[in-house]
C-alpha positions as CSV (number, residue, x, y, z in Angstrom):
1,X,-87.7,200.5,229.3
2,X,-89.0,197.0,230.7
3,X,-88.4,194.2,228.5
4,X,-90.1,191.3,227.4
5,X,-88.7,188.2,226.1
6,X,-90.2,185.8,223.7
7,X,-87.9,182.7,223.1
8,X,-89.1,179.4,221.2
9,X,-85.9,177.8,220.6
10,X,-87.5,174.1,220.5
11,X,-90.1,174.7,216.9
12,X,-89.2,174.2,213.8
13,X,-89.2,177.8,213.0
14,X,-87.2,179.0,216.4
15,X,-86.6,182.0,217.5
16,X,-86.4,184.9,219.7
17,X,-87.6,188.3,220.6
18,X,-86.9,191.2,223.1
19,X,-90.0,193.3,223.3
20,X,-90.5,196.6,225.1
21,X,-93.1,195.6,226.9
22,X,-94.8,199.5,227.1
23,X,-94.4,200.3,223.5
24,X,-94.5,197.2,221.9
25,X,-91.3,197.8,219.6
26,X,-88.9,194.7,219.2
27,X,-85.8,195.5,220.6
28,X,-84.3,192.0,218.6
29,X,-85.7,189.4,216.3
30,X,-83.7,186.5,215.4
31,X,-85.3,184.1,213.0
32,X,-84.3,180.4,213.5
33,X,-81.0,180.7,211.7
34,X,-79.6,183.6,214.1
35,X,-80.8,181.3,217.0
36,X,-79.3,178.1,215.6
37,X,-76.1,180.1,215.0
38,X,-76.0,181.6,218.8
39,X,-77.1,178.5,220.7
40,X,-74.0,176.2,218.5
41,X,-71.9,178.8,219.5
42,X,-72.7,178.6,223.0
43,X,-73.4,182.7,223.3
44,X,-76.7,181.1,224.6
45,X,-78.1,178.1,225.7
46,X,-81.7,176.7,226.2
47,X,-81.6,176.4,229.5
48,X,-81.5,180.4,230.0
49,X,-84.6,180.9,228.5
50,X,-86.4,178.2,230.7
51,X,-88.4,181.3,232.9
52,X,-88.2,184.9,232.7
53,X,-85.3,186.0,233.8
54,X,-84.7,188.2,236.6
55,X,-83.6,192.0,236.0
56,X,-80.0,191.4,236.8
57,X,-80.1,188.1,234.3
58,X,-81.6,190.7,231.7
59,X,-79.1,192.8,232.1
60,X,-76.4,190.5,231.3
61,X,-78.3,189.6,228.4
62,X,-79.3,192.0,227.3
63,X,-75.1,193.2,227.5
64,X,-74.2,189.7,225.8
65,X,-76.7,190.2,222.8
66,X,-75.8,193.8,222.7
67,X,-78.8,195.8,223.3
């Protein structure tokens, strides 16, 4: 599976999306309140989501969202 990440944490409807990127699916969708929820909580942060992260970086992601 290769993933994609979609992340718009700075519009007024925020939000973010893991994609596999060869069927299409979403792996997660969180609508603005999930986000809000996750980035006052710390469990991420803005800055993260700045570039695509690396394979490794995914990986703990992906571990910290748990996918």
């Amino acid at each position: 599976m290769k993933l994609l990440l979609d992340a718009w944490f700075e519009r007024n409807n925020a939000q973010l999306r893991i994609i596999d990127q060869y069927s299409g699916q979403e792996v997660i969708a969180w609508d603005k309140a999930t986000v809000q929820k996750a980035l006052d909580s710390g469990l991420i942060c803005s800055e993260d989501f700045k570039q695509q992260p690396s394979d490794q970086e995914f990986l703990e992601l992906a571990a910290c969202l748990g996918i």
